[in-house]
Z-matrix of the N, CA and C atoms (Angstrom, degrees):
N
C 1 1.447
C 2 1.532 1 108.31
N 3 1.626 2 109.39 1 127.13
C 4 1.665 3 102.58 2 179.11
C 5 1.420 4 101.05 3 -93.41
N 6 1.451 5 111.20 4 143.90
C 7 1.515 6 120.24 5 159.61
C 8 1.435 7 117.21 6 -105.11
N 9 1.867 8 104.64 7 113.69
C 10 1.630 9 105.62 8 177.26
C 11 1.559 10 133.11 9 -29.86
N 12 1.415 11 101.55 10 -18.17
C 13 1.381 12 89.35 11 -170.63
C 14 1.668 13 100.00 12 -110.17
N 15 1.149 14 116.17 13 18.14
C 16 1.366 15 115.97 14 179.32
C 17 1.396 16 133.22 15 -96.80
N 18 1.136 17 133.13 16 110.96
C 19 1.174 18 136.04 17 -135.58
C 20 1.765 19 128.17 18 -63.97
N 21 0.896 20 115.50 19 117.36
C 22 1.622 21 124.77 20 -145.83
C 23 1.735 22 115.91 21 -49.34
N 24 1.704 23 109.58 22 -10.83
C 25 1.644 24 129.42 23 178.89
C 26 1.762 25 88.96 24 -94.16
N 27 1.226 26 120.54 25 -28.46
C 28 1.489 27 109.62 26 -161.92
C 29 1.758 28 97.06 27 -104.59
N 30 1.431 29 116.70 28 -2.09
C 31 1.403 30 109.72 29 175.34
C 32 1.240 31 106.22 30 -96.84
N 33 1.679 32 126.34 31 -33.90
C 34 1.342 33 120.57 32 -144.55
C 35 2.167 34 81.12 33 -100.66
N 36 0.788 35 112.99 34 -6.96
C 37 1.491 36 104.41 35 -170.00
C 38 1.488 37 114.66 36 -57.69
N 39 1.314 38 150.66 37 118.66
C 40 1.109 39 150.68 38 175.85
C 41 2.141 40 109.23 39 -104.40
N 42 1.422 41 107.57 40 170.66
C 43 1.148 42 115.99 41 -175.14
C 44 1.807 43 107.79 42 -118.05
N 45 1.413 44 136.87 43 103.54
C 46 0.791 45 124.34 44 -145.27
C 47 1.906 46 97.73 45 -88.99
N 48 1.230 47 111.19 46 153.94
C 49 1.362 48 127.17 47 -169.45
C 50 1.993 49 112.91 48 -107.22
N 51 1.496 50 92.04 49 -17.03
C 52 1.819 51 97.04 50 175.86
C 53 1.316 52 114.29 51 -140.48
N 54 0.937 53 131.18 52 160.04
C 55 1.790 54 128.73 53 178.21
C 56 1.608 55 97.61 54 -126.89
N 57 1.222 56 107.87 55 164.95
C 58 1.507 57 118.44 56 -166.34
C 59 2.002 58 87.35 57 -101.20
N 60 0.956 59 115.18 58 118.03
C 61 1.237 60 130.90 59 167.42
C 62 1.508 61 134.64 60 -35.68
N 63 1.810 62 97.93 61 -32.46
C 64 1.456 63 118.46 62 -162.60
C 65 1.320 64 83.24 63 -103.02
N 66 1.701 65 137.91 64 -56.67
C 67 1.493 66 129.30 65 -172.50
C 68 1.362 67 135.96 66 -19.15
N 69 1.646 68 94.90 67 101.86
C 70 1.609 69 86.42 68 -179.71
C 71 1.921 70 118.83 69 -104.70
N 72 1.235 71 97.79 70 129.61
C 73 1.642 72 116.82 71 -163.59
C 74 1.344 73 104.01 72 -70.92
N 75 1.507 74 134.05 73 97.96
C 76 1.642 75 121.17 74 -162.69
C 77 1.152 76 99.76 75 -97.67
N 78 1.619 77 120.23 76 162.93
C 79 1.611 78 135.57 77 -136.81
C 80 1.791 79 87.00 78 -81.12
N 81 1.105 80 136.73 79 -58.19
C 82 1.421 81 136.35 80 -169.26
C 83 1.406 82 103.35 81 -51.88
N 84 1.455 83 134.65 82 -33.99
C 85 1.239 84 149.59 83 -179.27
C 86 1.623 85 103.35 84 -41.39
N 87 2.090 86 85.84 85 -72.87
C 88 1.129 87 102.30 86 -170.30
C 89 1.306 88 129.25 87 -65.83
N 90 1.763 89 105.91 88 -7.52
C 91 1.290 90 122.23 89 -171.71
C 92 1.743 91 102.55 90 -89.19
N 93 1.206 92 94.29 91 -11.21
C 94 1.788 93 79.80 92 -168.79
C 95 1.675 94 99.35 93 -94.38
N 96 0.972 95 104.32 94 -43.53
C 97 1.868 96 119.39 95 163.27
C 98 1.502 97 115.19 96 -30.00
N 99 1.379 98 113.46 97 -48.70
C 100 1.228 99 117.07 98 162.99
C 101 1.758 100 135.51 99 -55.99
N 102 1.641 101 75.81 100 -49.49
C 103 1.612 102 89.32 101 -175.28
C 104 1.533 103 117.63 102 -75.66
N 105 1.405 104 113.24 103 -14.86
C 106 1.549 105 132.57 104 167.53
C 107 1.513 106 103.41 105 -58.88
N 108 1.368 107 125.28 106 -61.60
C 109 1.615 108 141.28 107 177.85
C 110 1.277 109 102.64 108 -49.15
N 111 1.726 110 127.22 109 -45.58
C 112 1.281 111 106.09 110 170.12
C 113 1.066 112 134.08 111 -92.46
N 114 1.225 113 129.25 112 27.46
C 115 1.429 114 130.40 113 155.77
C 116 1.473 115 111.55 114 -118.84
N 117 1.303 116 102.38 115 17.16
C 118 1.550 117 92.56 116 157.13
C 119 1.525 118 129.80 117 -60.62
N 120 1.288 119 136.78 118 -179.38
C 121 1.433 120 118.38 119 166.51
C 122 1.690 121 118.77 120 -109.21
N 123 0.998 122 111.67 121 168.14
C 124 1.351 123 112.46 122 -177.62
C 125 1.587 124 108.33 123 -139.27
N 126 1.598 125 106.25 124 -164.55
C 127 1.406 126 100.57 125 176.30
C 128 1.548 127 117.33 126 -111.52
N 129 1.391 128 94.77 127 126.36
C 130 1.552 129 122.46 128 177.20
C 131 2.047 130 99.55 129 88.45
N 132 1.315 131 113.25 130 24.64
C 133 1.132 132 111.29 131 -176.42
C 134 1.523 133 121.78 132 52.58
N 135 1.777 134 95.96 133 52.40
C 136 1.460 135 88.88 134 -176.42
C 137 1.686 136 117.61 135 -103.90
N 138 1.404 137 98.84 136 -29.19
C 139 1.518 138 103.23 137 178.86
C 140 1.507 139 123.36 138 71.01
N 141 1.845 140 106.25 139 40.11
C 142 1.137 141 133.33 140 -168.86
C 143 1.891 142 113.49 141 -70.28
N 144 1.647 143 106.47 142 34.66
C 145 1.284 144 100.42 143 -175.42
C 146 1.313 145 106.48 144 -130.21
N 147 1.691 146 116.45 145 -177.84
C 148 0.877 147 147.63 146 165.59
C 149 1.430 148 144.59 147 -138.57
N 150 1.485 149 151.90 148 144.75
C 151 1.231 150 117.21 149 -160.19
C 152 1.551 151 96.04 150 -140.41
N 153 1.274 152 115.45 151 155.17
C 154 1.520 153 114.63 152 -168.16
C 155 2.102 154 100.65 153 -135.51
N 156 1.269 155 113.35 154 86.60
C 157 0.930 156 136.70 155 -149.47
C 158 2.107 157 101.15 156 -96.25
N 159 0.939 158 132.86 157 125.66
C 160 1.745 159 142.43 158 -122.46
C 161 2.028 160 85.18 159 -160.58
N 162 1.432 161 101.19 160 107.05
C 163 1.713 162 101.21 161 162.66
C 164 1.497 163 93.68 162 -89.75
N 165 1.445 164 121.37 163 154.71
C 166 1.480 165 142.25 164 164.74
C 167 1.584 166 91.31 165 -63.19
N 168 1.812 167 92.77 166 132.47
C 169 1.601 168 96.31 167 174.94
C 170 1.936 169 100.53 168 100.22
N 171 1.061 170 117.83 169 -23.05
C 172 1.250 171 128.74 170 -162.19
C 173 2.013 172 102.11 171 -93.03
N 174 1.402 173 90.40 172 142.56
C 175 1.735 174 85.79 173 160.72
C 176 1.430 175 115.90 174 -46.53
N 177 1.490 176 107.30 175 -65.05
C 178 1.506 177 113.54 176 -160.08
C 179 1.032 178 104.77 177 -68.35
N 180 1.511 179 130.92 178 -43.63
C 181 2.105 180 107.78 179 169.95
C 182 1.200 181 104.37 180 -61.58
N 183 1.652 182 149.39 181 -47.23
C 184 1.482 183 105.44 182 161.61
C 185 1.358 184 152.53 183 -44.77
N 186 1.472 185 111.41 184 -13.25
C 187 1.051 186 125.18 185 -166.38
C 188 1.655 187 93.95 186 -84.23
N 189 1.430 188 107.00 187 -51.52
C 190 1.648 189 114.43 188 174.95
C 191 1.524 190 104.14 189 -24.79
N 192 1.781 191 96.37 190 -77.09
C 193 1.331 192 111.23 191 -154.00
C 194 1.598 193 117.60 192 -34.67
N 195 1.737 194 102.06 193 -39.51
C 196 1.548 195 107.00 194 -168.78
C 197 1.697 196 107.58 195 -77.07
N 198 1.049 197 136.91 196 -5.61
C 199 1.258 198 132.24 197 171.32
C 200 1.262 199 120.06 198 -98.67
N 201 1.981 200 111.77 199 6.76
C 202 1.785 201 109.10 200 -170.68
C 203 1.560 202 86.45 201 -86.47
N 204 1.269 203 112.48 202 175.25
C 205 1.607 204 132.55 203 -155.96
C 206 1.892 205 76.71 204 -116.82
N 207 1.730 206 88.81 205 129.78
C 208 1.533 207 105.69 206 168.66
C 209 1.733 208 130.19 207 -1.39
N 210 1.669 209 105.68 208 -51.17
C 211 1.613 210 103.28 209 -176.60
C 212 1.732 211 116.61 210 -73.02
N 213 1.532 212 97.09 211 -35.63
C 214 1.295 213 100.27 212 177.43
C 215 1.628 214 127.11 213 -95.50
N 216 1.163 215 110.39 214 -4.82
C 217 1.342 216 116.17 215 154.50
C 218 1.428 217 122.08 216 -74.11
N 219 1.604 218 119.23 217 3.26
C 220 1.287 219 102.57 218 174.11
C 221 1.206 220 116.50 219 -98.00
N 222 1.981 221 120.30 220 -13.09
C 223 1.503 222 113.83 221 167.79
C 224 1.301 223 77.14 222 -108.94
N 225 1.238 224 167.33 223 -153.17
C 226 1.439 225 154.08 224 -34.28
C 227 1.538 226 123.71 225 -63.60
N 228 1.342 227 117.17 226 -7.85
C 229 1.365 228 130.01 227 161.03
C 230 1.243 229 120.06 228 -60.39
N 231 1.596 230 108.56 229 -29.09
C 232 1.633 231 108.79 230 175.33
C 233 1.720 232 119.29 231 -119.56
N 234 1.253 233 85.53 232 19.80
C 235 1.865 234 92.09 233 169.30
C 236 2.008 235 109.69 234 -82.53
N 237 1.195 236 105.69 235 137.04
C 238 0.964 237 101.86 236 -172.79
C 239 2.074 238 115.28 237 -87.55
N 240 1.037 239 84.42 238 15.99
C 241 2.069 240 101.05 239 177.27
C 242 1.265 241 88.12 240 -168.95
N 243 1.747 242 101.43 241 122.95
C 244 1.539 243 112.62 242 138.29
C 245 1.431 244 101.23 243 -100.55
N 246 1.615 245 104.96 244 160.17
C 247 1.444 246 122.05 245 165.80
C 248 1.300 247 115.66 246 -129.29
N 249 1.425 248 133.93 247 111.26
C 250 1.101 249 113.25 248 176.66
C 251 2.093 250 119.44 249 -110.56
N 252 1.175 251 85.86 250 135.54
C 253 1.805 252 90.54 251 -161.08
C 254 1.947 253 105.58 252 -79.31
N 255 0.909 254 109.40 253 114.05
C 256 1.893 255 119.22 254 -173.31
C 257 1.475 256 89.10 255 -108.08
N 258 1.427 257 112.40 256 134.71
C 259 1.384 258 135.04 257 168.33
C 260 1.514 259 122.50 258 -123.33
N 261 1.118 260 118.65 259 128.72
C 262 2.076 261 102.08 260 169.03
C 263 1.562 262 101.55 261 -75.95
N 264 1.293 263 93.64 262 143.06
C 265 1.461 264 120.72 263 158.01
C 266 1.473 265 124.18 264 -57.64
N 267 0.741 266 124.71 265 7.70
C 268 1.646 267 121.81 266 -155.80
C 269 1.809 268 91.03 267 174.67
N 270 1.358 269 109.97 268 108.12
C 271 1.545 270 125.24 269 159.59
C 272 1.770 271 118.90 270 -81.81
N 273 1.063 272 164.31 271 132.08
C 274 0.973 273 168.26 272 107.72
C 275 1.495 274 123.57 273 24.23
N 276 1.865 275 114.28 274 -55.19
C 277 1.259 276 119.71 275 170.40
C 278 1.593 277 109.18 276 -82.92
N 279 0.928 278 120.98 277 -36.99
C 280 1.920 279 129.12 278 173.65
C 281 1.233 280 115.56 279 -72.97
N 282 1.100 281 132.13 280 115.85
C 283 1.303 282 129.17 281 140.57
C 284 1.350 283 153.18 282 -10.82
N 285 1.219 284 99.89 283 -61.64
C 286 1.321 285 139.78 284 168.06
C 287 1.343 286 133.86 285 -70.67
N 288 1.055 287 113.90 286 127.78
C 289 1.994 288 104.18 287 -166.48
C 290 1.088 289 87.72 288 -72.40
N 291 1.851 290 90.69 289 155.58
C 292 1.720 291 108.03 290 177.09
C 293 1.598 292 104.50 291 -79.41
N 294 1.077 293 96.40 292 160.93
C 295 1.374 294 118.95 293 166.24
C 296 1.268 295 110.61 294 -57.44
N 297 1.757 296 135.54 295 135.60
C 298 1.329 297 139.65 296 168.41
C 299 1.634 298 131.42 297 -100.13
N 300 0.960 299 133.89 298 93.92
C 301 1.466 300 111.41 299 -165.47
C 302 1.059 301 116.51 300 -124.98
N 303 1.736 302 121.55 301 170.99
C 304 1.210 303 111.98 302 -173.42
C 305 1.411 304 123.09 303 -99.82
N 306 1.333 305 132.75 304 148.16
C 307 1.540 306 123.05 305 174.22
C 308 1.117 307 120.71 306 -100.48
N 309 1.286 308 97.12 307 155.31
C 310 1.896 309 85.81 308 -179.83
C 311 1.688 310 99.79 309 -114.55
């Protein structure tokens, strides 16, 4: 269901269910992908992450693949970049544990 007042990047956005097998993810690609994640915001402007980034074909995207939870292990074998986003629990200036979430 669309809601008029909802913003036309946040309506039309979909979650993709297959990856093209042959797609190859080139390093500037992946570089800008990154650099998008770090200027995201966080809490208290801490930027409590890390990212552990896996080309298809690669040890470390296998390594990904075997720790995705059932739905997403059935395309992430053929994505040509996983990224996986690592955060601390506990920031230094905050108090408060960070928030945890999941990615898709």
């Amino acid at each position: 269901m669309h809601h008029p007042s909802l913003h036309p990047l946040l309506a039309g956005r979909w979650s993709p269910t297959a990856f093209d097998a042959d797609h190859v993810v080139h390093e500037d690609d992946a570089l800008l992908i990154l650099e998008a994640a770090r200027w995201a915001p966080s809490a208290g402007n801490s930027q409590p992450w890390s990212f552990i980034v896996g080309r298809r074909g690669t040890t470390t995207h296998g390594r990904l693949v075997r720790h995705l939870a059932g739905s997403s292990a059935r395309w992430a074998p053929h994505a040509g970049l996983l990224i996986a986003n690592l955060a601390q629990r506990y920031v230094e200036r905050n108090p408060l544990e960070a928030v945890l979430w999941p990615e898709g």
